[in-house]
N, C-alpha and C positions, 0 to 999 in steps of 0.2 A: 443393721437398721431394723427399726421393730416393728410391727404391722399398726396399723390405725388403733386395732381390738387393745394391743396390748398396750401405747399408751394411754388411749384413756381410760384402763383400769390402773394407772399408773399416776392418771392426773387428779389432783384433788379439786375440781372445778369451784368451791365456796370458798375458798385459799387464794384462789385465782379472784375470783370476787374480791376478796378482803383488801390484796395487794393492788388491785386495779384503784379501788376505796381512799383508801390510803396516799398512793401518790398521786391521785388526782384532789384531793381532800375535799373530798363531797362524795356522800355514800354511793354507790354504782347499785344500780337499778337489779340486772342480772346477767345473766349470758342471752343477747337476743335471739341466737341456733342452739338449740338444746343439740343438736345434730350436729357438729362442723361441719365447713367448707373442707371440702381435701383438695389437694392441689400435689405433686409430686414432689415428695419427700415432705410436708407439712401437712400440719390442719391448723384450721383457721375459728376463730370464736370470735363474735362481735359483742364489743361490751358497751352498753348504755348508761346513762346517768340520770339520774333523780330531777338536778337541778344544773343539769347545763345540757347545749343544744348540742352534743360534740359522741362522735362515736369514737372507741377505740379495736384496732385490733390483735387481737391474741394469738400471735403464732406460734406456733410449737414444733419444736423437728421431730420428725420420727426418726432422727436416730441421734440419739441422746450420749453420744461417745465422742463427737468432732466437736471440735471447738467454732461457733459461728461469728465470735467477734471481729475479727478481722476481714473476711469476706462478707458478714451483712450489718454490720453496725458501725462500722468504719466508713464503709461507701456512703451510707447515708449522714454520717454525721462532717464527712467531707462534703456533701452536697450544699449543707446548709452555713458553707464560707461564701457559694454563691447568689448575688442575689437575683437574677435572674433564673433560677432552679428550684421547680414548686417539689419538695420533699419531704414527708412523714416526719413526725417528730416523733423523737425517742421520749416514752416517757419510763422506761424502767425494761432490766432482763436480769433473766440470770444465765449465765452463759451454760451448756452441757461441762465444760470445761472444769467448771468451780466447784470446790468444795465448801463447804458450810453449811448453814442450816438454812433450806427451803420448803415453807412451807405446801408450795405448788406439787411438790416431788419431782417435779420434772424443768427439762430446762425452757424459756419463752422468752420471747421480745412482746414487749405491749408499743405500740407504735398506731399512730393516728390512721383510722378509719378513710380510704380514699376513694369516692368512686370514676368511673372513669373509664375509659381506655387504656389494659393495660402497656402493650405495646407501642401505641403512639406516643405516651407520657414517658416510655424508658428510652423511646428517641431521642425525646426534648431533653432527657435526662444530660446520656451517654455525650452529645453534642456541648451543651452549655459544660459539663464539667471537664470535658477534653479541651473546648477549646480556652474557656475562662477560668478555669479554678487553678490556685497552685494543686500542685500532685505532688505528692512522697512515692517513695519505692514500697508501700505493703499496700498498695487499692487494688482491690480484684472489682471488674465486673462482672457477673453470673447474670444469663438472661434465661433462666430456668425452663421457658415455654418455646423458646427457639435453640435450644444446646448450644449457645455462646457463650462464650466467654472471652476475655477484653481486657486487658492491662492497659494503662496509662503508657504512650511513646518509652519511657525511661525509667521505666519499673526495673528492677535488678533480681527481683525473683517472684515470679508469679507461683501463685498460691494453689492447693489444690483444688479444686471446684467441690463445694458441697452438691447436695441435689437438690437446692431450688433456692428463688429471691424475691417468688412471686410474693409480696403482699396483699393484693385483695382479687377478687373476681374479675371478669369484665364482659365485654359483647364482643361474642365472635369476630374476627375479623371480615369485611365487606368480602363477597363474593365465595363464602365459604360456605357449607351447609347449619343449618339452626345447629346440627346436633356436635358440632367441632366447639371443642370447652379445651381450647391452648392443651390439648394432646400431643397434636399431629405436627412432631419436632421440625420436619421438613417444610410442611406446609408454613409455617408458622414463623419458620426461620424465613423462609421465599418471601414471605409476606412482610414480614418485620425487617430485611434488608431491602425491601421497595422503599416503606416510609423510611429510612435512613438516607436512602439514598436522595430522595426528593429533599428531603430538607437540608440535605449537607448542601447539594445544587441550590436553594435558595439562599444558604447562608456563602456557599466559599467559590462557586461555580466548579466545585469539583468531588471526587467522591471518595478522597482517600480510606479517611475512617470505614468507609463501607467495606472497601476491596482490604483492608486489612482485618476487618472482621467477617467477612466473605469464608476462610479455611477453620475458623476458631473450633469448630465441632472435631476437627481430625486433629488441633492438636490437643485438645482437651481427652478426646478419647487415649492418645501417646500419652499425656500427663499422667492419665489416672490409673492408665497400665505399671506405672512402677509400684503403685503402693495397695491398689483392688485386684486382689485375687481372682474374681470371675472377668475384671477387665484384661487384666495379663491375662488369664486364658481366652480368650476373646480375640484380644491384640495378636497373640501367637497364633491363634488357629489362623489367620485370615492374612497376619504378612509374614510369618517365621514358620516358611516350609522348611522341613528337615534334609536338608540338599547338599550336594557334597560343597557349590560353590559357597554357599549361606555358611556352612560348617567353618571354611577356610578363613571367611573375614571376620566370624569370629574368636578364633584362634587368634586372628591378626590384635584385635580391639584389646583381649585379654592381654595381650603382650605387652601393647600400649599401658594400659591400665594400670599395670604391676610399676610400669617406669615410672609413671607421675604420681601412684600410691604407697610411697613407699611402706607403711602398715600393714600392708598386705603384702603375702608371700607365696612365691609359687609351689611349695610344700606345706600351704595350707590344705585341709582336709575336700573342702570344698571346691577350690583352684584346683585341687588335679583331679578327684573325680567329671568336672564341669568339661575338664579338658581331655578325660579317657573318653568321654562320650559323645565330644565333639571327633576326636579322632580317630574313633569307630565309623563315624560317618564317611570318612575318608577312606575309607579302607575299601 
């Protein structure tokens, strides 16, 4: 992931202009933040127009290697099957993913300007499109300011979590201090499973959805332990103590493993060094 500095020496901002321009087909005023908004894992640019009353905004990941279509432009363009689901409209991206010629240099979503409450509106969101929308097996939801994340009932393979889906700013949460700006993942998570839970109770007298998004932070941390190196090291410091019982089951899992993989072999290089050093532990 690259820091704020590095891409916007990275971003061509009158590029960003031009393409705003263009698919809106009325010239765009300019960037209204010479500054962006930062948000975790994104920065954010608001773009004006000339000759309409309408804002857009220009987000940008700062880390320009994962692919973000499927976990933020998918959710959204499933939203808008519902008509009860007030949702941003896509007006143009290019994904990190793609190759070809951009002239932005970098990868963005331009998507409509919303002001608002962010976490109250991804209630009404999560709610209307769980209970009302059809769902396919690739929708992820990411609630970037509360470490949730959320599959549809009958998803078949949830996706990795990028690091954010906040699109625009908003006003702290009630009873929080002026100076809490959707930081404080706990807090914020406490806060954003209250309003879920209130409005599931108004809508179904019950509170499933909550209590199933209630653990999401611990297995998204599991999830992203397989494939982020400082998360696998993280994930290991804190539940993969080096212990002779720890050592034995997994011993046991590898054994497993090789029965139902056959492609793998237990005079691979890796399988037996993995397993001298598991039963060194033993020793």
């Amino acid at each position: 992931m690259g820091s704020v500095n590095e891409i916007l020496k990275l971003l061509d901002k009158k590029a960003l202009v031009e393409v705003a321009s263009l698919l809106a087909g009325t010239p765009a005023c300019q960037l209204d933040n010479n500054s962006p908004i930062t948000s975790p894992g994104y920065i954010i640019f608001i773009i004006s127009f000339h000759e309409r009353d309408e804002r857009w905004a220009a987000r940008i990941p700062l880390n320009q290697e994962d692919s973000f279509l499927q976990t933020r432009i998918r959710p959204i363009q499933l939203a808008h099957r519902c008509p009860d689901v007030t949702a941003p409209r896509i007006h143009g991206y290019f994904d990190c993913s793609d190759s070809g010629d951009n002239p932005v240099s970098v990868g963005y979503m331009l998507l409509d300007w919303i002001e608002g409450s962010v976490l109250d509106q991804i209630a009404d969101l999560l709610l209307n499109m769980m209970n009302g929308c059809p769902l396919d097996d690739t929708v992820l939801f990411y609630v970037s300011s509360t470490g949730i994340v959320t599959s549809p009932y009958h998803c078949k393979r949830p996706q990795p979590p990028p690091n954010s889906s906040r699109m625009y700013p908003a006003r702290r949460p009630p009873g929080l201090p002026e100076t809490h700006a959707y930081l404080d993942f706990a807090a914020d998570k406490s806060y954003f499973l209250s309003i879920l839970a209130e409005k599931e109770r108004q809508r179904t007298s019950a509170t499933v959805i909550t209590q199933l998004m209630a653990p999401s932070s611990e297995r998204n941390f599991f999830e992203m332990s397989s494939h982020r190196v400082p998360v696998y090291r993280e994930f290991v410091a804190r539940f993969c103590p080096r212990t002779r019982e720890n050592a034995g089951t997994v011993l046991k899992e590898i054994e497993r493993f090789l029965d139902i993989n056959p492609m793998f072999r237990a005079d691979d290089e890796v399988i037996v060094e993995t397993v001298r050093v598991l039963e060194a532990l033993l020793c």
